[in-house]
C-alpha positions as CSV (number, residue, x, y, z in Angstrom):
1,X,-91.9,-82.9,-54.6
2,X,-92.2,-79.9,-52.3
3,X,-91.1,-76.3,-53.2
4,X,-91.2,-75.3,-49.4
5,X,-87.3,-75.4,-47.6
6,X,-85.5,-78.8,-46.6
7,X,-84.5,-79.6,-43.5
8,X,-81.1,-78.0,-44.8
9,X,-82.5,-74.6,-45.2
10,X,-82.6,-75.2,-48.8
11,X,-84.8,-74.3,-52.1
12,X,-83.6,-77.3,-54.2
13,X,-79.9,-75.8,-54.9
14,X,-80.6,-72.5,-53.4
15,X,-80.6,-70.9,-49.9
16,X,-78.1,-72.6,-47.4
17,X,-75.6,-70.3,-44.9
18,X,-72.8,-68.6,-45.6
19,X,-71.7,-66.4,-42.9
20,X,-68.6,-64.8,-41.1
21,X,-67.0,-67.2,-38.3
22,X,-68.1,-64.4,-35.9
23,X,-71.3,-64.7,-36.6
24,X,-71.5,-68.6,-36.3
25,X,-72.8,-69.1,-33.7
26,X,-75.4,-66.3,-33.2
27,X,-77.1,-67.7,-36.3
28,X,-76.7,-71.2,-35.5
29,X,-78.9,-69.9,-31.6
30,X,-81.5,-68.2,-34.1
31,X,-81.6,-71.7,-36.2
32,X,-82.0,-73.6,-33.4
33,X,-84.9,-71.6,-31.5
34,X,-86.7,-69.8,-34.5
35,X,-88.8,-72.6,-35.0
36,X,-90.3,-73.9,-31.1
37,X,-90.5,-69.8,-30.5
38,X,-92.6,-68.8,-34.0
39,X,-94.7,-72.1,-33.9
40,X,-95.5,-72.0,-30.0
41,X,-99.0,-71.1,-28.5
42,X,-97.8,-67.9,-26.9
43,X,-96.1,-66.4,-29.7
44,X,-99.1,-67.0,-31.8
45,X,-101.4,-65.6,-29.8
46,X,-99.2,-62.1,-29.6
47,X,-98.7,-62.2,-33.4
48,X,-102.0,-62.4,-34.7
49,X,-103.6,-60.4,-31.6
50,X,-100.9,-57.4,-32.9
51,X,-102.1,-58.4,-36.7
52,X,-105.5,-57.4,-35.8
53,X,-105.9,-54.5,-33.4
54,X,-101.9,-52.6,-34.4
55,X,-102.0,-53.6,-38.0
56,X,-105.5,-53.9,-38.8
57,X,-105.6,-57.2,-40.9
58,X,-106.8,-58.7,-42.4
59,X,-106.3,-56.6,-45.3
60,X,-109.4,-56.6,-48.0
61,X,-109.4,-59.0,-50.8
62,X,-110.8,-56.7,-53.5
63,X,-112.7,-57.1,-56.7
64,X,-111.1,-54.9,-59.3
65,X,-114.0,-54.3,-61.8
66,X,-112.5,-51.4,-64.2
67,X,-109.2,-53.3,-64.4
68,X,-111.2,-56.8,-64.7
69,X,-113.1,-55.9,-67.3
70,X,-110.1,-54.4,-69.2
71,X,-108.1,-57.3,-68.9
72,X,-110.9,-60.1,-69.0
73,X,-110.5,-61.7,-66.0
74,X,-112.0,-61.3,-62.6
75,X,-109.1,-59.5,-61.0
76,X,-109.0,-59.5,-57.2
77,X,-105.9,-56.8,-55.3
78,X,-104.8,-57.9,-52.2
79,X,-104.4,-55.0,-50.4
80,X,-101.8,-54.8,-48.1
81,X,-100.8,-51.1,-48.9
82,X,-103.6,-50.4,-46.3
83,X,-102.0,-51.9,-43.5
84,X,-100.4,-49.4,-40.7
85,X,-97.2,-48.2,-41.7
86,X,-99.0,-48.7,-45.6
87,X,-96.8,-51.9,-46.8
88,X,-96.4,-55.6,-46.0
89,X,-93.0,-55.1,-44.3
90,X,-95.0,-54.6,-40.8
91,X,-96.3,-57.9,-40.9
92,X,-92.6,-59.6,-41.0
93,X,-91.2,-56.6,-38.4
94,X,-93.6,-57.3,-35.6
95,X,-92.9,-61.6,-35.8
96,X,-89.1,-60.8,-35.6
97,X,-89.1,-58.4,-32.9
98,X,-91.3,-60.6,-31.0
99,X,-88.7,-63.2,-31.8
100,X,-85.9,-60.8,-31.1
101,X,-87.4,-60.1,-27.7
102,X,-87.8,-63.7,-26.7
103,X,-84.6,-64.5,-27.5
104,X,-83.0,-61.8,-25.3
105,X,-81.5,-59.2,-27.8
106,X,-81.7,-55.8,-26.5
107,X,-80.9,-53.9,-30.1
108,X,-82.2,-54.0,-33.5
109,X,-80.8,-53.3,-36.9
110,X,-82.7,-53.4,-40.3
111,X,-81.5,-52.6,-43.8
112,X,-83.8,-50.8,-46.5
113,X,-84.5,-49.8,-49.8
114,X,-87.7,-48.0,-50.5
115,X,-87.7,-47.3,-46.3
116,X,-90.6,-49.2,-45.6
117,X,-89.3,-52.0,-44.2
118,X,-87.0,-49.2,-42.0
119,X,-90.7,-47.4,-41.2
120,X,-91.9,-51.0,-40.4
121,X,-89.2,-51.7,-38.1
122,X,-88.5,-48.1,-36.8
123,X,-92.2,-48.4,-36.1
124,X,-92.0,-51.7,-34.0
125,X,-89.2,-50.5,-32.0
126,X,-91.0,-47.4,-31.0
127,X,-93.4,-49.5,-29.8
128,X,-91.3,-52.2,-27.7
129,X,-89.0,-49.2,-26.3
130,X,-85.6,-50.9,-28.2
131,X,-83.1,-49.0,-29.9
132,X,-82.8,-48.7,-33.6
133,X,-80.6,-48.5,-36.4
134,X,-81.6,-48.4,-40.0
135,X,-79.3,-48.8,-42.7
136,X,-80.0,-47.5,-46.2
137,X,-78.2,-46.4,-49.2
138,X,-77.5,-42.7,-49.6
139,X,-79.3,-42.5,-53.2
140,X,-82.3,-44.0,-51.7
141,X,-82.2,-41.8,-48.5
142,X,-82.7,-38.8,-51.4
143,X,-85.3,-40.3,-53.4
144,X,-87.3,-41.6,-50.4
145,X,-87.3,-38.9,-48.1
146,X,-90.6,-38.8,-46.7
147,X,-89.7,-41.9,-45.3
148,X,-86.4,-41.0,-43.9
149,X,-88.4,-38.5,-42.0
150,X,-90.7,-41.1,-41.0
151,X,-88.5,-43.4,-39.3
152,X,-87.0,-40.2,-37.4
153,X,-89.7,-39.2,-36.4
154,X,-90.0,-43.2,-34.7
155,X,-86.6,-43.0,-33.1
156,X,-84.7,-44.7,-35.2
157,X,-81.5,-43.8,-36.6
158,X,-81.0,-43.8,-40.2
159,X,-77.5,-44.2,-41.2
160,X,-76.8,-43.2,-45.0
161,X,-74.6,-45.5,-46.8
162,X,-72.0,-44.1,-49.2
163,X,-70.7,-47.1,-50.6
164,X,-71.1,-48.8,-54.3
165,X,-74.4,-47.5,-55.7
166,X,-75.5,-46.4,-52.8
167,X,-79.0,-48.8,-53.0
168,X,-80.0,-51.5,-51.1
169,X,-77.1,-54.0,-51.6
170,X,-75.1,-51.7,-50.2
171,X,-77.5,-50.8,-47.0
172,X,-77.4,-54.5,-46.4
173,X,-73.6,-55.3,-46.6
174,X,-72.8,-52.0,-43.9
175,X,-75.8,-54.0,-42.1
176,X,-73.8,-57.0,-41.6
177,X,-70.9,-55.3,-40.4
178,X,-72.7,-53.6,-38.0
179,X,-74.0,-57.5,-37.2
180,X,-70.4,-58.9,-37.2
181,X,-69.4,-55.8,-34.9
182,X,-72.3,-56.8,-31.7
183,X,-73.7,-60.5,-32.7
184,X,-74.2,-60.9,-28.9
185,X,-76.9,-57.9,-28.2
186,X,-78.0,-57.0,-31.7
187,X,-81.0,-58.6,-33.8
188,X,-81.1,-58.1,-37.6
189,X,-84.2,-57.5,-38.9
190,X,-84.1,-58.7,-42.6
191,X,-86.9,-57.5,-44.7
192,X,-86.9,-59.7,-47.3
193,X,-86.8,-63.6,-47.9
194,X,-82.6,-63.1,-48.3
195,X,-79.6,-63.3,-46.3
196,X,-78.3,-66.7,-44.5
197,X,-80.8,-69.7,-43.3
198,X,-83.2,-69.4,-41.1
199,X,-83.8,-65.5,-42.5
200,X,-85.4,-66.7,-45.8
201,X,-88.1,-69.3,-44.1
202,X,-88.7,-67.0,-41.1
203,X,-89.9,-64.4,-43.1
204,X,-91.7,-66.5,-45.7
205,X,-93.5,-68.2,-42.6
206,X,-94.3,-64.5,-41.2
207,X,-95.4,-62.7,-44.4
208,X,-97.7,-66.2,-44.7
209,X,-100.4,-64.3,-43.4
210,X,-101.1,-63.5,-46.7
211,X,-102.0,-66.6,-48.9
212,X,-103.8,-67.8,-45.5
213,X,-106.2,-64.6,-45.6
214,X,-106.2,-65.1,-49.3
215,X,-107.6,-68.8,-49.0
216,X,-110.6,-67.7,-46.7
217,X,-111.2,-64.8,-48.5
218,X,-112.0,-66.7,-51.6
219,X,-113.5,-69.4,-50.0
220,X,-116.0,-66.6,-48.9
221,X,-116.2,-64.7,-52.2
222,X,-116.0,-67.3,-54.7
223,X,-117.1,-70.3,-52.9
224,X,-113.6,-71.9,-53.5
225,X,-110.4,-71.5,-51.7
226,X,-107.2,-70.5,-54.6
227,X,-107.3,-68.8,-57.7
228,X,-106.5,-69.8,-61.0
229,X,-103.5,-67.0,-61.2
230,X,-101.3,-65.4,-58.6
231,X,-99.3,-62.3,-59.3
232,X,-96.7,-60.2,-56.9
233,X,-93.7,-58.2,-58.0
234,X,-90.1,-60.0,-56.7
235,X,-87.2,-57.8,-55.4
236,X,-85.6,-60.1,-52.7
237,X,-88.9,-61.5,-52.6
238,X,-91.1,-60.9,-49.1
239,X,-94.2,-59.7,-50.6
240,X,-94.5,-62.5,-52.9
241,X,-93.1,-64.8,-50.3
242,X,-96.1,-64.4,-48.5
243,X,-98.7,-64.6,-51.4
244,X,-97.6,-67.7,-52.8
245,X,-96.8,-69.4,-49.7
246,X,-99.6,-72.0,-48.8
247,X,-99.8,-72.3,-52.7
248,X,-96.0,-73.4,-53.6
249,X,-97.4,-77.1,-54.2
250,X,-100.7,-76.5,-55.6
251,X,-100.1,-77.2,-59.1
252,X,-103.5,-75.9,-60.1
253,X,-102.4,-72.1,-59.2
254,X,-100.0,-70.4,-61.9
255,X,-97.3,-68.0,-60.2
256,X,-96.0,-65.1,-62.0
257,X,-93.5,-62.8,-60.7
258,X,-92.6,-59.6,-62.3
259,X,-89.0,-58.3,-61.5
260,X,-87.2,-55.1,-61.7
261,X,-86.4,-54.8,-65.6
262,X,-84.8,-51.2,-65.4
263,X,-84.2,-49.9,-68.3
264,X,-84.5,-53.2,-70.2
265,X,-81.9,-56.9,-69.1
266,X,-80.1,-56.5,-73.1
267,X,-79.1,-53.1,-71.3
268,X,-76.6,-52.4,-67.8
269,X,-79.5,-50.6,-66.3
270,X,-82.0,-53.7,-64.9
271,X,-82.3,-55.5,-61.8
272,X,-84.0,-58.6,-63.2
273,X,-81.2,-60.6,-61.6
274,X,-83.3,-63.8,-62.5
275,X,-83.2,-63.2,-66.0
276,X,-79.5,-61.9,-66.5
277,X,-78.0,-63.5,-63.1
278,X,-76.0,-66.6,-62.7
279,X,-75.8,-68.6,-58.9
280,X,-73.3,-66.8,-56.9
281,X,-73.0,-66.1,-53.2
282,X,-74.9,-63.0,-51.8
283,X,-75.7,-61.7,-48.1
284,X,-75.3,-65.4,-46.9
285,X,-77.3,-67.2,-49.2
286,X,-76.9,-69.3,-52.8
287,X,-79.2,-67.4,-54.7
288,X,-79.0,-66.0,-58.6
289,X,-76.9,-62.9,-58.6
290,X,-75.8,-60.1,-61.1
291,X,-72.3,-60.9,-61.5
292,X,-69.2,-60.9,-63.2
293,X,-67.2,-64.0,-64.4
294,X,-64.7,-63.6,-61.5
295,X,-67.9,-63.2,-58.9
296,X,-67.6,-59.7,-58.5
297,X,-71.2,-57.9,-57.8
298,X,-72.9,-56.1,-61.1
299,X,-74.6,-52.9,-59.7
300,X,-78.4,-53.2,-60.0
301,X,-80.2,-50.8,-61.2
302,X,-84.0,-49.7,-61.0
303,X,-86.3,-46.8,-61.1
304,X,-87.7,-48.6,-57.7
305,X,-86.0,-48.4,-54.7
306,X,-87.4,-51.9,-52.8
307,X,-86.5,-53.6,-56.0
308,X,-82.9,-52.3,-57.1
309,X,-81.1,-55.3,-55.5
310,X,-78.6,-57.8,-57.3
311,X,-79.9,-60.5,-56.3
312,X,-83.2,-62.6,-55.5
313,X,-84.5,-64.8,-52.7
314,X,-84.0,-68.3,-52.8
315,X,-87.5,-69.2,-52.7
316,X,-88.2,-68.0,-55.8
317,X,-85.0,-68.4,-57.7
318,X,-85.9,-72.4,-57.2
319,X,-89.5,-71.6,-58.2
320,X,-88.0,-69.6,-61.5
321,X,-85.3,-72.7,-62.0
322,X,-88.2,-75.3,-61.6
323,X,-90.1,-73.7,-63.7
324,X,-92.9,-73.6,-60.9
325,X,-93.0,-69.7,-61.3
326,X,-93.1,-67.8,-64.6
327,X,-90.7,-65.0,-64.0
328,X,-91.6,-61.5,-66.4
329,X,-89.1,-58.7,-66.2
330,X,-90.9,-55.5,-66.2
331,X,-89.3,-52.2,-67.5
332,X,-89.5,-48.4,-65.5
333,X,-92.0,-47.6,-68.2
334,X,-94.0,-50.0,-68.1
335,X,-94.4,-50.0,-64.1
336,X,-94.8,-46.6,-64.3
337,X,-97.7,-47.0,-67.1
338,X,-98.9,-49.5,-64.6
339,X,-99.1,-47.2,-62.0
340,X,-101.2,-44.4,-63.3
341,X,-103.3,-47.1,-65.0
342,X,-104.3,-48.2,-61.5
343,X,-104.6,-44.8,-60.2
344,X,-107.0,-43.6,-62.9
345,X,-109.4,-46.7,-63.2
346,X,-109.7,-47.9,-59.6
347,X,-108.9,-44.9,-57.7
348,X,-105.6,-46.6,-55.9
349,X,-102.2,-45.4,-56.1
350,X,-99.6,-48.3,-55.7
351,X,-96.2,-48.3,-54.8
352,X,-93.7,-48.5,-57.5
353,X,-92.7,-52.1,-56.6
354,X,-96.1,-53.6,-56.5
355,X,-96.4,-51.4,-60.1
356,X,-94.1,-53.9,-61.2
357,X,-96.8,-56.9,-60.5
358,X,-99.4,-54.6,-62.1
359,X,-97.6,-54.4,-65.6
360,X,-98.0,-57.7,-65.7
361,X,-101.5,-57.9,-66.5
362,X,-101.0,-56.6,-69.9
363,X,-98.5,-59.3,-70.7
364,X,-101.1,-62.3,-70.1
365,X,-103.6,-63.7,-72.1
366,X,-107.1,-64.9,-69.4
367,X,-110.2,-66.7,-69.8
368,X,-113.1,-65.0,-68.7
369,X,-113.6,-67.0,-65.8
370,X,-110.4,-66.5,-64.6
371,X,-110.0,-65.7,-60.9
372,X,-106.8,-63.6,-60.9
373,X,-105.6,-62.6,-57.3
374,X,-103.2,-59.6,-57.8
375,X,-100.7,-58.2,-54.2
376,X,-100.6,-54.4,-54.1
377,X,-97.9,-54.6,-51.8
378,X,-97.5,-51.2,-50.2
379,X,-99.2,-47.6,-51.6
380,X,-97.7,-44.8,-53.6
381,X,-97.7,-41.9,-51.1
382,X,-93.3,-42.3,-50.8
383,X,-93.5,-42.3,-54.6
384,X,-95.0,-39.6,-55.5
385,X,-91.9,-37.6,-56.5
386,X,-91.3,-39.6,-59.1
387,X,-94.6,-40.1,-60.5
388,X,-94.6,-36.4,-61.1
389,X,-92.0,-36.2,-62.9
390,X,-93.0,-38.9,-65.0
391,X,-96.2,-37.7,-65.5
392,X,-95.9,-36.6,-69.1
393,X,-94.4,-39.8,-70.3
394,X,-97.8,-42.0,-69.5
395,X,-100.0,-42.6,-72.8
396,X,-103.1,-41.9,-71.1
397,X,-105.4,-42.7,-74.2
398,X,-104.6,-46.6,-73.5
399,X,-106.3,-46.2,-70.0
């Protein structure tokens, strides 16, 4: 049994493509070509040339020894918050515009949460001299300013969205209007592994980077090549997409995924869609979704913006129904507890989604000899407004 996609673009029962008529046959061109263009020798050679000298991997595996020795394990951070642009969204934005240029399209779109998948694509489109527009919900164009001005400052447009909840769903369904609108000239950017086949295995196969730097990394540091635990936080799921990737079949590595518990799933405020979600139809793709009994969208909620979406990828809501992936739901507190703990005993300020992998730690039980590889998925800089004013709600006598 493989947990990778069938030739269906399918995660046992999940993923598949459910789209508008109008955009039939623009996806069915990107099925049909995403594959020969991302595999061939040119492509590959662009990619990782850009990985290298724009985005400066491959980003350091590194040992964790305060946070090791608190937790009994030895705990290795992946860090990709010190890639340009400071996330793991650049790593997926430069393989699609690459792929968008090859394939002709003159004009890209993106959706975003936390902004920096917008920054990452914003960014990319500054540098191949294409025009950009960045969708992104109106609550999250307040509490993620800096960004905002960020992707600006790039170019790009960022158009606030004043529908629903005014998060990420919502930045992603005036997205696919906007699609629907100019399928012919327009590429959409999707940062995460969601939306309609091929989106969920092209950026899975992009953000791949990351288990394949993790493999040589400990072949080099521990004289074997995968860990005995791998940990990421799961929104629509890119990050950890790319973390798990060339370790979906190996049965020796345990996957845990913490998702976005709010203010707790017996409560309306929580985006653990995994936990509380039943299998709906969202953004294309057969997935578990926060939903009514008549199928109608229940707003997400979230203290972080990248992970306050109803839904998850399909990759991982097969790994979660296989029982491949242990799936934790983390609560604001506790990712913001996570957070300072990080800050204060390695010197590293995390983003608020990859907090959420971090409060993990204190949920597991290792062996000594544990090797425990941990994604810090972007840094904390576009966060800081609401680490302040959390700041006198962290115990900091259990740091």
């Amino acid at each position: 049994m493989t947990y990778h996609i069938d030739e269906n673009g399918y995660y046992g029962e999940f993923g598949g493509s459910y789209i508008p008529e109008i955009l039939y046959k623009t996806v069915e061109d990107l099925k049909s070509q995403y594959r020969k263009i991302i595999e061939s020798e040119h492509f590959q050679q662009e990619y990782h040339s850009m990985l290298r000298d724009y985005v400066g991997r491959p980003s350091p595996l590194y040992h964790a020894r305060r946070l090791s020795e608190k937790y009994g394990c030895k705990l290795y951070l992946k860090r990709e918050d010190l890639n340009h642009t400071g996330a793991h969204k650049i790593n997926n934005a430069i393989g699609q515009i690459l792929l968008a240029k090859r394939m002709g399209k003159t004009r890209i779109i993106a959706e975003t949460g936390a902004g920096q998948h917008g920054v990452a694509t914003a960014t990319v489109c500054a540098l191949m001299n294409m025009p950009c527009r960045v969708y992104m919900g109106a609550l999250d164009v307040e509490r993620q300013h800096v960004n905002v001005e960020r992707m600006r400052m790039l170019g790009a447009e960022v158009y606030p969205v004043q529908s629903g909840n005014k998060t990420l769903k919502d930045a992603t369904n005036e997205a696919i209007r906007d699609w629907c609108c100019h399928p012919s000239d327009t590429f959409y950017i999707i940062g995460s592994t969601v939306g309609p086949h091929p989106y969920p295995d092209i950026v899975a196969r992009l953000q791949s980077v990351i288990s394949a730097e993790i493999k040589e990394q400990l072949m080099d540091k521990e004289g074997r090549n995968y860990p005995d635990y791998l940990i990421a936080c799961v929104g629509g799921g890119s990050n950890a997409a790319g973390t798990i990737y060339h370790y979906l079949d190996d049965e020796r590595v345990r996957l845990v995924l913490g998702e976005a518990g709010g203010l707790g799933t017996d409560s309306s405020q929580t985006a653990a869609s995994m936990q509380v979600g039943s299998t709906g139809i969202l953004h294309g793709s057969k997935i578990r979704v926060m939903q009514t009994e008549d199928g109608q969208i229940v707003e997400p909620y979230s203290i972080s913006a990248g992970l306050d979406y109803p839904g998850t990828g399909p990759i991982h809501c097969n790994l979660h129904a296989k029982g491949r992936a242990t799936v934790l739901s983390i609560n604001d507190s506790e990712a913001l507890q996570a957070a300072f703990e990080l800050t204060r005993l390695e010197g590293i300020i995390p983003a608020l989604e990859s907090s959420h992998a971090l409060a993990i730690l204190p949920k597991m039980k290792f062996k000594a000899d544990d090797v425990v590889v941990l994604t810090v998925s972007g840094r904390g800089d576009k966060d800081l407004d609401t680490y302040l004013n959390h700041k006198n709600d962290i115990n900091y006598a259990s740091i």
